[in-house]
N, C-alpha and C positions, 0 to 999 in steps of 0.2 A: 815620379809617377809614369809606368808606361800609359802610353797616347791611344796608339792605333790595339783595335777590339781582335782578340784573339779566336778566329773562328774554328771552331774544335769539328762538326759536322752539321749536316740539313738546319735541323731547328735550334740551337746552341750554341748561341754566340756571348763571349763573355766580353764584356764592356770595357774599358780602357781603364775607365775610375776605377773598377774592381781590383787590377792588378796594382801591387806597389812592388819598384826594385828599390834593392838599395846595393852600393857596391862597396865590395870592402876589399882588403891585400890578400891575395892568395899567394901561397907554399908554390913549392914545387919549380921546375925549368922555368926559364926565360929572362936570365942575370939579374943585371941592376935593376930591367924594366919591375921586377915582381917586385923590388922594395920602396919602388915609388908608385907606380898607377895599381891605381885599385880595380884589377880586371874581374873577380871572382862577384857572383850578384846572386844574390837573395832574393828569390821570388816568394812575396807572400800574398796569398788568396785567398780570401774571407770565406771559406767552403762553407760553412753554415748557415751565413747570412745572406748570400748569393741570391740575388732574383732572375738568374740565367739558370740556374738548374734543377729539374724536379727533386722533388722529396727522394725520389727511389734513388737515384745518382748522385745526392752529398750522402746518403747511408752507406751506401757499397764504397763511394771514394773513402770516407772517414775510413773504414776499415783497409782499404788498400793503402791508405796513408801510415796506417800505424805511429812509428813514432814522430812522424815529422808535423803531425796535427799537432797543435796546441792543445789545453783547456778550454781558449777562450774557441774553441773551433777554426782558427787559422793556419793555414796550409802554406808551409815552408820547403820551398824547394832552392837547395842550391847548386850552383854550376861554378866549377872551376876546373873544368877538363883541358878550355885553351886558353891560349894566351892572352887573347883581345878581347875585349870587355865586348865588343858587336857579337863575337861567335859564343861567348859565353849566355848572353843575354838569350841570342835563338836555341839555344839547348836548352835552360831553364821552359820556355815558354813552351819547347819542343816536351819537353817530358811531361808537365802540366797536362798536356794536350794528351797525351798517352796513356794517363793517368786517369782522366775524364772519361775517354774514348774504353778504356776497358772496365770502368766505372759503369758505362751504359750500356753493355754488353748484354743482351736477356740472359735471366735464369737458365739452364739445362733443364731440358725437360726430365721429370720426376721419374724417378725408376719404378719399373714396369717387374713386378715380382712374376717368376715362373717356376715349374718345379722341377728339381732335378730328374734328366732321363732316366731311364732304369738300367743303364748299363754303367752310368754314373753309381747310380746305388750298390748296383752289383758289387764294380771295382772297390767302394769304400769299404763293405762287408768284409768283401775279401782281405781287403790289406789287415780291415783289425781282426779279422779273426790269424792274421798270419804273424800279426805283431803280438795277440796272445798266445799263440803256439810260443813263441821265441822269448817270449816273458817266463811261460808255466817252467821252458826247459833249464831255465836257472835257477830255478827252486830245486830244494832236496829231492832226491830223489826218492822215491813213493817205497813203500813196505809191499812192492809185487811179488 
């Protein structure tokens, strides 16, 4: 169980009980160390059931999570970039945190419709009527 509470920003701090790692053997560089210490760690975080985060920020996370959400709504993140279980551990928590932080990002403001200038209009006339010129001219030619 990680300990110390994960403060992601202002109002939004996720509690220590909420996170569980677990470590397991990771692939890749660092010799004999990789076939014995289990540096690579699984961070899972109950995104649904969370009482640190509003309704609006586990809807936008589920979907920024894609496949790494569960069904049961648990949020799985793993790190095995380095080689020590310490730095692996702060990247998990680091991405978590990035992952939240763009989660609570406000909406875009809603598009504002306007109407085409008239020299816009113009140009578009123009082109199709120049692209049916260049159509008509490969047709047979006319009984003049």
């Amino acid at each position: 169980m990680a300990s110390e509470p994960l403060h992601i920003k202002n109002g939004i701090v996720i509690a220590g009980w909420e996170l569980t790692e677990q470590f397991v053997l990771a692939g890749g560089p660092g010799g004999q160390n990789v076939n014995k210490v289990s540096t690579a760690v699984q961070l899972f975080f109950d995104l649904v059931n969370s009482p640190a985060l509003p309704e609006r920020i586990k809807a936008n996370a589920a979907k920024l999570a894609g496949r790494r959400l569960s069904k049961e709504g648990v949020l799985l993140i793993e790190a095995n970039r380095f080689r020590s279980q310490e730095r692996n551990r702060e990247d998990a928590r680091e991405r978590l945190k990035e992952l939240i932080l763009k989660a609570a990002e406000p909406p875009p403001p809603p598009r504002r419709k306007t109407k085409p200038t008239k020299g816009s209009v113009e140009r578009r006339l123009k082109e199709k009527a120049g692209r049916s010129d260049v159509k008509r001219m490969r047709g047979k030619p006319g009984a003049d």
